[in-house]
C-alpha positions in Angstrom: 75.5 121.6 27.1 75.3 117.5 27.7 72.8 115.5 26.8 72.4 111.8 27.4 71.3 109.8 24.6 70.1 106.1 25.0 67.9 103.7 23.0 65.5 100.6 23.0 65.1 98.6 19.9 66.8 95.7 17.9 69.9 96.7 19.5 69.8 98.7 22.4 72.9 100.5 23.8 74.5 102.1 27.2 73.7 105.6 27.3 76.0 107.7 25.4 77.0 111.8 26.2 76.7 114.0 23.7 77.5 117.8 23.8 77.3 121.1 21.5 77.4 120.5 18.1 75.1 118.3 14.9 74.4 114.9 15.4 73.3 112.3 12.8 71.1 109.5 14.0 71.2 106.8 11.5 72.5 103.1 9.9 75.0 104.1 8.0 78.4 103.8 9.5 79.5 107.4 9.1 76.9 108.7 10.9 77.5 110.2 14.4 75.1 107.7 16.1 75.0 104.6 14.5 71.7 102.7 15.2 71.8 98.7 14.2 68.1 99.0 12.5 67.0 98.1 9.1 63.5 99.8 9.4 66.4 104.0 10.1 67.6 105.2 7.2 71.2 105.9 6.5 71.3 109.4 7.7 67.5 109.6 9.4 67.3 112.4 11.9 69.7 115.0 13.2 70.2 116.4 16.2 71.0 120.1 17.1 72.6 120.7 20.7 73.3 124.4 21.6 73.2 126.4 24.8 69.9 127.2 23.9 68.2 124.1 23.3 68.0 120.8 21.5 66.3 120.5 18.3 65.7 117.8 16.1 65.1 117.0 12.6 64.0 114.6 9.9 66.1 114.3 7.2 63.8 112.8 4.8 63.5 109.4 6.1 61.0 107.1 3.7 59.9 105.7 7.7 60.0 109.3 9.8 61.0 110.6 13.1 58.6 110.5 16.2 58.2 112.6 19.1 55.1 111.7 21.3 53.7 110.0 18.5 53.7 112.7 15.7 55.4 112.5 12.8 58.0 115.2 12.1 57.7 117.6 9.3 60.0 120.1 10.2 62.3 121.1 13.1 61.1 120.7 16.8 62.5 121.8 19.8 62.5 118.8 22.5 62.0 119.9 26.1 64.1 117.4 28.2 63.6 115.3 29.0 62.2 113.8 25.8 62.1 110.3 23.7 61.7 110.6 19.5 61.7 107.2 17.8 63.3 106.5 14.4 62.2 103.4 12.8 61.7 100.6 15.2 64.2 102.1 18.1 63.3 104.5 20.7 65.9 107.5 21.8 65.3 108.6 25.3 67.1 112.1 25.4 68.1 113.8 29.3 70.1 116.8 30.4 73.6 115.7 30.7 76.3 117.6 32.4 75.0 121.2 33.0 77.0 124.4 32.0 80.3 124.8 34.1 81.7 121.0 34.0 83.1 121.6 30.5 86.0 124.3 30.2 89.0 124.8 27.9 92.5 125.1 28.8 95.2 127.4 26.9 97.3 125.0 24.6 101.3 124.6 25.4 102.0 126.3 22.2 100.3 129.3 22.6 101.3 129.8 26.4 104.8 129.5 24.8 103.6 132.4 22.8 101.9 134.3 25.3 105.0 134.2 27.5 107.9 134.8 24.9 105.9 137.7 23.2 105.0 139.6 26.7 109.2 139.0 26.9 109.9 140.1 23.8 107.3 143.4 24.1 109.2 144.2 27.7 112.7 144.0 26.0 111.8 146.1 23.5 110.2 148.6 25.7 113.3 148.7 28.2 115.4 149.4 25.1 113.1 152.3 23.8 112.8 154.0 27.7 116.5 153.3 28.3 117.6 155.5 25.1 114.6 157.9 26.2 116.0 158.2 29.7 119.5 158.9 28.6 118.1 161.4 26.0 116.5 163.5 28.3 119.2 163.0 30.9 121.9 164.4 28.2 119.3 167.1 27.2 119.2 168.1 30.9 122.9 168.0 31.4 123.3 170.1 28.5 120.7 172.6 29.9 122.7 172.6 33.4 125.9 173.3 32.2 124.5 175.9 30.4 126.8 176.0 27.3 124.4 175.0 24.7 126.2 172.5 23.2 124.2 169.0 24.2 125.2 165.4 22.8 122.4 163.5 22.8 122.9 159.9 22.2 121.9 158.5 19.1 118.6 156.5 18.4 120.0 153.6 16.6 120.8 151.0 16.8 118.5 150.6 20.1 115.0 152.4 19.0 114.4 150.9 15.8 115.5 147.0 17.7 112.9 148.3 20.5 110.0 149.6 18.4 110.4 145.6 16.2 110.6 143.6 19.7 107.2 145.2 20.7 105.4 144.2 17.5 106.6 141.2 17.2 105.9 140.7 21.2 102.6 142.0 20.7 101.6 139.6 17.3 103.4 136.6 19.1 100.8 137.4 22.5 97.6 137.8 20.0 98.3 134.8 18.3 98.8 132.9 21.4 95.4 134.4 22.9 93.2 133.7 19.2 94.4 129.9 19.2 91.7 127.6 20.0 91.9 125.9 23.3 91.9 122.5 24.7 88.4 121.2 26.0 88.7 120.0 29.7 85.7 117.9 31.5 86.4 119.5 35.0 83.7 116.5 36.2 83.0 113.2 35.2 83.9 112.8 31.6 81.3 111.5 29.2 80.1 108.1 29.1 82.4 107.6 25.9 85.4 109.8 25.5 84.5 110.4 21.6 80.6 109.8 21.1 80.5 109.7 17.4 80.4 107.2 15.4 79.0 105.4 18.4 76.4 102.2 17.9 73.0 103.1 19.4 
């Protein structure tokens, strides 16, 4: 989920996209939205962006955190669009991008991984059905001739080489499924590429 933050105040800014995740409204610099305002606190209000809503919360600022006038004294849900105001600077808050423009791409590495251990698992099955094939196929030659005496062929070196390609296939493909992935805006990127730390 997007949502578009902008503000009127001392110094107002361009509107700025945020998506999922915490985000700390306040003067210090190390907050996620930096707001040029003596009367906000260092770290003055957070903001909660899920799938499921937007929440937002006071973080015990001596001057408080405004929505429609009241005070906040604990976490409230803000039904877009909404504006809260911290100190002397107003945040007007509006659905951003909606569900679908942001999606994640598999990394390089881990289709590297995905393809070499689906290899690796195919080798090593190949070896383990070859040596079954011509196991059965010596067992049924032995049966034909009918004299009993059948030479199977033996199991190594090619079963045990089979049976470690397919584990180590299969690990190499899980490992390249579980890694995170990159995010991709399919639509028009954000307003800044890299919102925090972002003057408001």
């Amino acid at each position: 989920m997007w949502i578009t933050l902008s503000s009127d105040g001392p110094s107002p800014s361009p509107p700025v996209e945020v998506s999922t995740g915490s985000w700390v409204v306040g003067r210090s610099p190390v907050s996620d939205v930096v707001v040029a305002d003596p009367a906000v606190a260092d770290r003055h209000a957070r903001l909660d962006v899920s799938r499921r809503g937007v929440w937002l919360t006071d973080l015990g600022s001596a001057t408080g955190t405004f929505v429609a006038g009241d005070r906040l004294w604990e976490p409230a849900r803000l039904v877009l669009p909404a504006d809260f105001r911290v100190g002397d600077t107003t945040f007007r808050v509006r659905p951003g991008h909606e569900a679908g423009t942001v999606g994640t791409r598999m990394r390089d590495a881990a289709r590297i991984l995905v393809w070499g251990g689906g290899v690796a698992t195919l080798v090593g099955v190949g070896l383990v059905g070859a040596f079954a094939v011509a196991w059965v196929m010596a067992a049924l030659g032995g049966v034909a001739d009918g004299d009993g005496d059948v030479s199977r062929p033996s199991a190594l070196p090619w079963v045990p080489v089979g049976v470690v390609l397919v584990v180590v296939g299969l690990v190499l493909v899980a490992v390249g499924l579980l890694m995170p992935r990159d995010r991709l805006v399919a639509l028009q990127p954000p307003v800044s590429p890299d919102p925090r730390r972002r003057t408001a």
